[in-house]
C-alpha positions in Angstrom: -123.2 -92.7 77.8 -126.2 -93.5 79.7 -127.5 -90.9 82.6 -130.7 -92.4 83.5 -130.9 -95.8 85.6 -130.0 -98.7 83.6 -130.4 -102.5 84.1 -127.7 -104.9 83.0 -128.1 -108.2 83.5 -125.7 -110.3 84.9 -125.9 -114.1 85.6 -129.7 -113.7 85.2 -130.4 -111.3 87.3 -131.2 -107.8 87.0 -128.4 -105.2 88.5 -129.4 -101.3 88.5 -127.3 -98.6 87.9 -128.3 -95.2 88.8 -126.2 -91.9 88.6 -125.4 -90.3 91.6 -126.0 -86.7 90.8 -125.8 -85.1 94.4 -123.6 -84.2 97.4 -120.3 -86.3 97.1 -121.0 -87.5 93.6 -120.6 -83.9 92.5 -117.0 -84.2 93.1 -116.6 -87.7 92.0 -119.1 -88.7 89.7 -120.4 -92.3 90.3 -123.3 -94.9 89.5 -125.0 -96.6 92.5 -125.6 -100.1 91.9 -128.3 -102.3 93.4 -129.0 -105.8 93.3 -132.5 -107.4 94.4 -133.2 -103.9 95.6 -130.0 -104.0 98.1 -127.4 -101.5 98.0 -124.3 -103.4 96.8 -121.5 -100.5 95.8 -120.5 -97.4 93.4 -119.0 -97.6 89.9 -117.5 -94.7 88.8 -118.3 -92.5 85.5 -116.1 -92.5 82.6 -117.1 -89.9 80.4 -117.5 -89.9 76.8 -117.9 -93.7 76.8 -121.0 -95.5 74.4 -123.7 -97.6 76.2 -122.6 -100.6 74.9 -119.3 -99.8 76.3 -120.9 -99.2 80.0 -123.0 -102.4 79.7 -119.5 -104.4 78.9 -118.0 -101.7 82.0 -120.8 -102.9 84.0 -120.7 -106.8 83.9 -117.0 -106.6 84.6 -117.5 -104.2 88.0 -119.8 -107.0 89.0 -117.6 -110.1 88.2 -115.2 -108.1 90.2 -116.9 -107.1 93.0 -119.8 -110.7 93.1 -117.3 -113.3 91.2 
């Protein structure tokens, strides 16, 4: 699994993931994502999981979340 930032692209554009590694986010481990360097939303970790399988995790978040 990834645990530096990470850029997926998604519909041509570049979307950054960066781990969260302080304050709530030691609890509940998450990525911040950000989109034309705008805040857009947390995706959570799932441990143990390839980066090919976070990319695929990753464009599906933001079909969710963007349509």
């Amino acid at each position: 699994m990834p645990e530096g930032p990470r850029v997926v692209v998604w519909r041509g554009e570049q979307v950054r993931f960066e781990r969260l590694k302080t304050g709530l986010a030691e609890r509940s481990p998450a990525w911040a994502v950000w989109r034309r360097g705008e805040f857009i939303g947390t995706m959570s970790v799932a441990e143990g999981e390839t980066t090919e399988q976070f990319d695929a995790r990753c464009v599906r978040w933001l079909a969710a979340l963007l349509g």
